[in-house]
N, C-alpha and C positions, 0 to 999 in steps of 0.2 A: 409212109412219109418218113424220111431220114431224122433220125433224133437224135441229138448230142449224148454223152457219156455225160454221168452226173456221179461223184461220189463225196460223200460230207466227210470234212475232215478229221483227221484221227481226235479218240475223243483225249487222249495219251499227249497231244502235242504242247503243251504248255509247259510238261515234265522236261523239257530238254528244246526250252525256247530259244535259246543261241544258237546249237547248231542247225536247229529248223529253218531259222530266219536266214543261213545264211547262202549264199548265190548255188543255185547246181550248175554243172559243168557247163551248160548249153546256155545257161543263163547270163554265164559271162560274156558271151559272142556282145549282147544287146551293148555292154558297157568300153568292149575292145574296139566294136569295126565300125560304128558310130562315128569316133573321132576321128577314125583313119578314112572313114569315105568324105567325110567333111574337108579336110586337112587337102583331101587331093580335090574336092571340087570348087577350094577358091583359091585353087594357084591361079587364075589366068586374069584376077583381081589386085590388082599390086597393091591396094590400099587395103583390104582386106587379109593379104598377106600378112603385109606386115606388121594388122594389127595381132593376127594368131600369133606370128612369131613372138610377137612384146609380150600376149597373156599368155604364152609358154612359159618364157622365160621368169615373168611374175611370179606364178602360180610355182614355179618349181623353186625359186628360191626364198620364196612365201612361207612354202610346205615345210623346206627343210629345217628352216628358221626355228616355226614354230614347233616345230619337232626335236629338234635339240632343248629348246629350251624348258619343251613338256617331258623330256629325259633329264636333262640338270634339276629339276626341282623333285621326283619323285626318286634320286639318288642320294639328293640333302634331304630328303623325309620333311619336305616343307606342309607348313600347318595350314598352310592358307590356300590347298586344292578344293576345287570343289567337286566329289568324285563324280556326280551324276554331268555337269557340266564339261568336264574331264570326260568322258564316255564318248558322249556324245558329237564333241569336240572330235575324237578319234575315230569314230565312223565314219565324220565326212571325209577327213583328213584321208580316212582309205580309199574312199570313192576319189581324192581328184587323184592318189599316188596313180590309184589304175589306170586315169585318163591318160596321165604321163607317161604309166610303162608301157602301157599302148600303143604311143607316138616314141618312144625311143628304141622300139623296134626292128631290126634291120633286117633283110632277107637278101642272100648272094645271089645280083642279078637283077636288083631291082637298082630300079633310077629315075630320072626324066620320062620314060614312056612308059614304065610299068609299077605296079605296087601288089604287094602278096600277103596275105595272110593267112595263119592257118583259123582252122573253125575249132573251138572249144568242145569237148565231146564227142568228136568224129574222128575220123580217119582223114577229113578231107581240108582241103587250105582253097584261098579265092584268088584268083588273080584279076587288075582293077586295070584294062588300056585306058593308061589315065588321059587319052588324047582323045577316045571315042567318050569317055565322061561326059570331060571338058564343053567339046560339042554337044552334047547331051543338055547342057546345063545353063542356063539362061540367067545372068546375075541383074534382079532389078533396078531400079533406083527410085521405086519406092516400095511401101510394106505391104502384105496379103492380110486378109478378116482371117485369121484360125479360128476353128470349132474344137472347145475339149467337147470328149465322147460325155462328159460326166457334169455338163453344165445342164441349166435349165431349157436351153434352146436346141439340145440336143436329146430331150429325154421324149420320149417316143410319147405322142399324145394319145388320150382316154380312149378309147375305140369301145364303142356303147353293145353291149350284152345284146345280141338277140335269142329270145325266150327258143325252145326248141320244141317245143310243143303247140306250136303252130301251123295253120297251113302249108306247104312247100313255098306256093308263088307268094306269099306275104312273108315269107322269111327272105326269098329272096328279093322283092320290093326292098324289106328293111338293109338288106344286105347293100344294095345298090346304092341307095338313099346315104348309108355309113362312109361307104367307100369313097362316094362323089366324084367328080370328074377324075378321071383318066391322067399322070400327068404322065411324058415319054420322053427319054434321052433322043439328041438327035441322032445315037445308031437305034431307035427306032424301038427302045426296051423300054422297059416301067422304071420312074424312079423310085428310091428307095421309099419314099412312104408310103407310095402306093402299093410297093411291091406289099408291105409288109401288112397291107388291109388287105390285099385280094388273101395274100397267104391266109390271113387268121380268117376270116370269114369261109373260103373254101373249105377249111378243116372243121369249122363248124358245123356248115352245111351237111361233109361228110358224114360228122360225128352225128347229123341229128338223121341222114339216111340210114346208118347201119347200126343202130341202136336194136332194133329188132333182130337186126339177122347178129349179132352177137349174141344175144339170149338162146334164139334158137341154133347155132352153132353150137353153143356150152350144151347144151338139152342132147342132144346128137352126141357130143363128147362122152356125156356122163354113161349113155347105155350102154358103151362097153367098155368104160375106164379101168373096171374091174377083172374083165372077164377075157377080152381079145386085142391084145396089142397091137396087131394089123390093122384090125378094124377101126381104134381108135385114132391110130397115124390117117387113115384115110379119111377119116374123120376131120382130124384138125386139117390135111390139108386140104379137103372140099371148099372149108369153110375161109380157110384163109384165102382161098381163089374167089371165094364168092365175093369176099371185102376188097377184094384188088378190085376185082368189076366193078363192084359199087362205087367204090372212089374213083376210077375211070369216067364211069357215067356221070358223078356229080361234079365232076372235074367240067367235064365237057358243058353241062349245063351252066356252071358257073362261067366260066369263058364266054359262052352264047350269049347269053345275060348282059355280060359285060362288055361284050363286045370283041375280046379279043381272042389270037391264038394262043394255044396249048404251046407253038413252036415259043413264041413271045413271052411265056412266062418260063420257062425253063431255059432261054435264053438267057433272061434277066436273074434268074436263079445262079445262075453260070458267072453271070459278072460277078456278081455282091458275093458268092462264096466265102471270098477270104475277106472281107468287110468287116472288123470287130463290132461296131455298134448293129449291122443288122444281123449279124449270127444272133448280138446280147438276145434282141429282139424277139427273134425266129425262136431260140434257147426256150425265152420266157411263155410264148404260147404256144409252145410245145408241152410244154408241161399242162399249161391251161384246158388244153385239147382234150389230154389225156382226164381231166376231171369229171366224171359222173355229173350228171345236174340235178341229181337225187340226194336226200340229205342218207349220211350212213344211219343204220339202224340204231336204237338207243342204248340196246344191249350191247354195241360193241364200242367196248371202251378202248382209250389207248392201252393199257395194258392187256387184252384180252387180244386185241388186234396183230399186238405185238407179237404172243405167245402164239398164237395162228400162223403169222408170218413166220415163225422160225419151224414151225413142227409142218407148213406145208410145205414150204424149201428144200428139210430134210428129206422129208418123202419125195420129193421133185427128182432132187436130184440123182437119191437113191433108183429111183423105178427108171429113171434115165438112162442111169449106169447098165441096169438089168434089164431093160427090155428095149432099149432105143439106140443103142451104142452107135450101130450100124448107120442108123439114119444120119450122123456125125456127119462120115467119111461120105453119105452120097448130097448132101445137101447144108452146110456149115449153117447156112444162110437162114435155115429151121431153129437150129439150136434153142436159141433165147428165146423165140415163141414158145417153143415145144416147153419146153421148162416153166416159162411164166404158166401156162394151159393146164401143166399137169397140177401145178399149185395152188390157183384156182378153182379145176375140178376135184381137186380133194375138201377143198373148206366147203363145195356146194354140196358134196356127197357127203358129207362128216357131221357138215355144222349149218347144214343151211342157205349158204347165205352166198347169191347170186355172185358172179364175177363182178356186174354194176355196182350191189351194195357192196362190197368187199371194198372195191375200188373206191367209193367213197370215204369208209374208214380211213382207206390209207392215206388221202389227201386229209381229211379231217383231222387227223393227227398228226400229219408231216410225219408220218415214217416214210419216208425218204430221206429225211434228216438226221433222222436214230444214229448214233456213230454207233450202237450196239449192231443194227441191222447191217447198214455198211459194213462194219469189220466180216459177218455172218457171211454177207453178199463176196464182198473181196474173198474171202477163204475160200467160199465154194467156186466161185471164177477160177482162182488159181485151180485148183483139182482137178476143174472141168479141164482147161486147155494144159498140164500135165499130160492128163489121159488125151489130148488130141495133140500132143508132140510125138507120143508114143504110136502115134499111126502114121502124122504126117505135119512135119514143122508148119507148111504154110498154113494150115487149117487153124493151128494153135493163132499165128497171127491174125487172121481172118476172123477169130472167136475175141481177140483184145480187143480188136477196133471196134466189134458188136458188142461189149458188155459183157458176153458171157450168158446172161439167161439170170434168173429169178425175177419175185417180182415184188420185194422188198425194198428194193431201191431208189432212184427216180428215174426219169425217160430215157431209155434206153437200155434199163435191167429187166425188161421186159414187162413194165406195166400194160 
């Protein structure tokens, strides 16, 4: 199952919170094409025209106004600024200049039928038939219900634990019972809350199928970890073919159960892709998934945990370099498994303690969150796909969008 990139941020970023804070190149597209795709979808509006036109004009001679005269006063060294007020004041003040230099923009060739922009960041500019818009565009005369992502009506409701040491058919009873009716768009997909209980429940399911056959894949790993590098590659990928089937198969049960198709949920996977509130969603029980349901051992504290993570990493990624190089260039798509697998089977071979217990430390102490681990995790990413530029650029890309490998990090560094 696909899982987002997750990395905590620098632990350093407060050191230099100006220039952090302030817009990256790509960031600026959201602040420039905004007004200008606006601007062009209520010309065919006279009254709405003409109100833009007036809060142009407002606003720009508002700005300037108060800009002269917040430059006259800090040229008389007047006693009566209030700096933090003053600050603040000039932040916004930059956010509308840019609405303005956005809209006072010309480009040779534009006019009545067309409008162009270039993209912040890229090589590339848009051009807007501002008559196919137009018709695009439907002006009401009255208002729509908006939903912010981040209000209470929009926060995804509790969806109730089923225990995993249970029967199959009473996990899935509970499963069905959680889920409740069915509800479906009329192209005949799931809508989004549904979507987002069959998803968290199927990966359940999954998670509580292949519990066994992870133990025994790591067991399989560990006998020739040491001794036959072939042996071991055949190894992790038996096992990781075994978990593709198993998730197949519980895939399909879960569907059956439910009622529907495989083609029907991946359909509906397909719409909501680019969805922010159900990526948020999908994001959050991905992680969730990834959680052991065992408590970590008592001996592994966060600091011990820590110290683990960084000493089986090194060794990961070392024994990677030397004996797995190869496997790179015939399969990218191994990479961050193979690296999480080797770093796991070194703590079970070293120190004991199971890929599952392991896995629960890490959640028990949010190391995924460590900025120490992340920095660890980012340094070693980068080296990894160095060394896979050095074979083949597309691989290097192929290895950003996956993470990279270890398994220090959260969903998608290879836990």
């Amino acid at each position: 199952m696909p899982k987002p990139f997750y990395s905590a941020p620098d632990v350093n970023i407060l050191k230099q919170l100006l220039p952090e804070c302030e817009d990256s190149h790509f960031w600026q597209n959201f602040k420039k094409a905004a007004p200008i795709m606006f601007c062009v979808a209520i010309e065919g509006d006279e009254t709405l025209k003409h109100m833009r036109d007036m809060s142009f004009i407002e606003e720009l001679l508002k700005t300037k106004s108060i800009l002269t005269l917040l430059n006259e006063k800090l040229e008389n060294n007047a006693t009566d600024i209030d700096v933090i007020e003053y600050s603040i004041a000039t932040k916004m003040l930059e956010h509308k200049l840019a609405v303005l230099t956005s809209l006072n923009v010309s480009v040779d060739g534009d006019g009545d039928e067309k409008a162009s922009f270039n993209i912040f960041g890229t090589d590339k500019s848009i051009v807007i038939d501002k008559a196919k818009l137009r018709e695009a565009i439907t002006i009401q005369d009255k208002p729509v219900h908006e939903k912010m992502a981040n209000t209470d009506e929009a926060k995804a409701p509790e969806l109730a634990q089923i225990p995993l040491d249970i029967p199959e058919d009473e996990f899935l009873a509970k499963a069905e019972e959680a889920i409740g009716a069915l509800k479906k768009t009329t192209r005949k997909t799931l809508e989004k809350e549904s979507f987002i209980k069959v998803f968290k429940y199927m990966g359940d399911f999954n998670k509580m199928k292949t519990r066994e056959l992870k133990k025994t894949a790591q067991a399989k790993r560990c006998e020739t970890f040491e001794s036959d590098a072939k042996a071991y590659m055949d190894a992790l990928k038996a096992g990781v073919q075994e978990e593709e089937k198993a998730f197949e198969g519980s895939s399909r049960i879960m569907f059956d159960k439910l009622c529907i198709t495989q083609e029907c949920f991946e359909r509906t996977q397909q719409e909501l892709m680019n969805d922010p509130y159900v990526s948020m969603q999908l994001f959050n029980l991905g992680i969730t998934m990834e959680q052991p349901s065992i408590d970590a051992p008592k001996d592994l504290t966060a600091e011990k945990t820590v110290d683990l993570v960084k000493q089986s990493n090194e060794f990961a990624f070392e024994k990677f370099k030397k004996d797995f190089m190869n496997s790179m260039a015939e399969d990218p798509m191994m990479v961050p498994i193979m690296i999480s697998c080797i770093a796991h089977d070194w703590v079970n071979i070293n120190h004991k303690f199971t890929e599952e217990e392991f896995k629960a430390a890490l959640f028990q102490h949010k190391i995924y969150e460590n900025p120490e681990i992340s920095n660890l995790m980012q340094q070693k990413q980068m080296e990894l796909m160095m060394l896979a530029a050095q074979q083949n650029p597309m691989m290097m890309q192929q290895l950003a969008a996956m993470g990279g490998g270890g398994m220090g990090g959260g969903p998608g560094m290879g836990f």
